[in-house]
N, C-alpha and C positions, 0 to 999 in steps of 0.2 A: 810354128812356135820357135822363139829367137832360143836359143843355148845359154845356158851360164856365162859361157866366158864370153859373150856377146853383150849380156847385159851390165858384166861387171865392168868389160871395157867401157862400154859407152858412159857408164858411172865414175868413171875415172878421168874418163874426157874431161863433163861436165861441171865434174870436181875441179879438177884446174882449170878450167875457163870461168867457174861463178867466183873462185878465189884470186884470179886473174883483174887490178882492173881496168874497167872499163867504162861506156857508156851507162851500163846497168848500174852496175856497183858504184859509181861515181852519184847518181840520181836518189839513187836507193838511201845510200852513207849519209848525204847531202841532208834530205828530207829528215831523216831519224836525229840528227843531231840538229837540225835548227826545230822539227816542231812535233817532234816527239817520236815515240814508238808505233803508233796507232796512223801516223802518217804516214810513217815507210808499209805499214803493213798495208794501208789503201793501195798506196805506187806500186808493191809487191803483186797486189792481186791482177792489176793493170798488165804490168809486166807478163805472169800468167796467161791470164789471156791471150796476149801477144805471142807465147811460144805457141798455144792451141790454133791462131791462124797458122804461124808458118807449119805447122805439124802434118794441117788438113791440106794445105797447098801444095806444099815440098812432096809428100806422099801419092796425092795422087794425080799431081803433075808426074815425077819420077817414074812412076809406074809403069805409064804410055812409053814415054822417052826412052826407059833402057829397052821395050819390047821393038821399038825401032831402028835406035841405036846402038847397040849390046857394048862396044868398044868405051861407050862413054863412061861407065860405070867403076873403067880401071883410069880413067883419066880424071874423074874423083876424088878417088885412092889419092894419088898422085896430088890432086891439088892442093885436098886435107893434109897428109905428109906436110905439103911443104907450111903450109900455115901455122901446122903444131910447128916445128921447127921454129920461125918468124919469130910466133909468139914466143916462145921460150926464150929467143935472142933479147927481144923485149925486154922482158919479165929479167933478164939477168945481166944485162948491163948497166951499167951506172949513172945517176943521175932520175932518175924514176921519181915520180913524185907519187906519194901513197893519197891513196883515195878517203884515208880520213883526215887530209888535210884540207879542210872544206870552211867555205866561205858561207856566211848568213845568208839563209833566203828568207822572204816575206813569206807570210804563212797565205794559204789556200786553202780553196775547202776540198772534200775529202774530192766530189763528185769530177775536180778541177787535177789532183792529184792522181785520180782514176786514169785518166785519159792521157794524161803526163806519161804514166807509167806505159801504159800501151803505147803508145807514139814513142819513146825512146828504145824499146824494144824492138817493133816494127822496124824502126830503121837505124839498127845495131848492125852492124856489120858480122860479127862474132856469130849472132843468132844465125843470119841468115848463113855464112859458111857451114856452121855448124848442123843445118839440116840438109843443107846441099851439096857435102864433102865431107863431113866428115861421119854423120849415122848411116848412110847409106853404105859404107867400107867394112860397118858390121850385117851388114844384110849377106845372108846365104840362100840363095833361091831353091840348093835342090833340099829347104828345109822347109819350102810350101811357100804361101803367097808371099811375093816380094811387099804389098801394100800392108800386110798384117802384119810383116816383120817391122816395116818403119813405122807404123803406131805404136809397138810395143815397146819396140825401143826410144821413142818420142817420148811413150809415157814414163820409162824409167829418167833418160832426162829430165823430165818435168820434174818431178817429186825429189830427185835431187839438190835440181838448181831453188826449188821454192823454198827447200829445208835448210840451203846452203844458206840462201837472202835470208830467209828468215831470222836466219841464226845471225847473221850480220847485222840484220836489223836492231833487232835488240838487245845487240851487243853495241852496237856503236859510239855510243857514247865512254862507254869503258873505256874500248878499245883506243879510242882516239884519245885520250889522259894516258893511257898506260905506252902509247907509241913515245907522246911529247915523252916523257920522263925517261924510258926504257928503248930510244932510237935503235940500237942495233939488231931488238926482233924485227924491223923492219924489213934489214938484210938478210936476217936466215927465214924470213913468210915469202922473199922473193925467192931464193936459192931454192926453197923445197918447193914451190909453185913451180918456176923455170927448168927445172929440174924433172920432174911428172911430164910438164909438157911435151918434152926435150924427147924424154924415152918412150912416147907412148908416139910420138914422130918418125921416131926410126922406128918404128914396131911396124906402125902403116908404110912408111917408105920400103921395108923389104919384101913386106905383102902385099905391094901396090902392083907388081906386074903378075898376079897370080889370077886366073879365070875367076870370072865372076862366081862362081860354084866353087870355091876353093877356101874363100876369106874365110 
């Protein structure tokens, strides 16, 4: 069973990587403002899906590997550190273009927009770090099965980033009028994103060389 402070970090990851963006959020934004709400929410569910393979994969790949490899679990640590880090340098220099500055797409149908969404996810870079470096640095083994801890932590992930998107979703179009007219929340939605990142980076970097039983 994962701890509190295990679930709420990895809630916190999440948070600043679905606020972060990206592949996801750039597809997601896209869709809702050229053809509606009910279109992002299709590409949303896709998306979904897409964390549930890497979830089933990442977990019970990792599993086998750390009982082989035990060292690899803090080099990890280590790789996540440095990514949150990256990303935060990202996210906080200047010249960034915001994700709800998005160009028209033709419309599709929903079953078209399904698979859209899954296939942008699937090969998200963000995602795949993110089950491969960065949930596995909240796992504690002498808290019971290491595979049970990265499901649960997976599913707190998941219901984060979906409530995240969602809420993007059906915000988007707002959002994106009140950006054009009100440009400077741009720079404090990056500062407090890059910012999160930033610290929840060093948090992993000084508990990156701590035994696997320790995080």
């Amino acid at each position: 069973m994962i701890s509190l402070t295990a679930a709420l970090g990895i809630a916190l990851v999440e948070l600043g990587l679905a606020l972060t963006p990206g592949p996801n959020m750039m597809y997601l934004v896209s869709r809702s403002i050229s053809q509606g709400w009910r279109a992002g929410m299709m590409s949303l569910s896709g998306t979904a899906v897409g964390f549930v393979v890497y979830l089933v994969l990442a977990n019970l790949g990792l599993a086998a590997v750390f009982l082989v490899v035990p060292w690899l679990f803090i080099a990890l640590k280590v790789a996540g550190a440095v990514y949150l880090l990256w990303l935060a340098y990202q996210v906080l220099r200047p010249g960034g273009r915001s994700p709800f500055e998005t160009s028209t797409l033709r419309r599709d149908s929903f079953g078209t927009l399904f698979r859209m969404g899954l296939v942008t996810n699937l090969l998200n870079p963000k995602v795949a770090i993110l089950y491969l470096a960065l949930i596995p640095q909240f796992i504690d083994p002498a808290r019971g099965s290491v595979v049970a801890q990265g499901f649960q932590l997976g599913a707190v992930q998941i219901v984060v980033g979906v409530l995240v998107n969602g809420a993007i979703i059906l915000l988007a179009g707002s959002i994106a009028i009140f950006l054009q007219r009100t440009p400077r929340w741009i720079r404090w939605q990056r500062r407090v994103t890059g910012t999160l990142l930033g610290a929840i980076g060093v948090k992993v970097a000084i508990d990156a060389p701590a035994p696997a039983g320790a995080s």
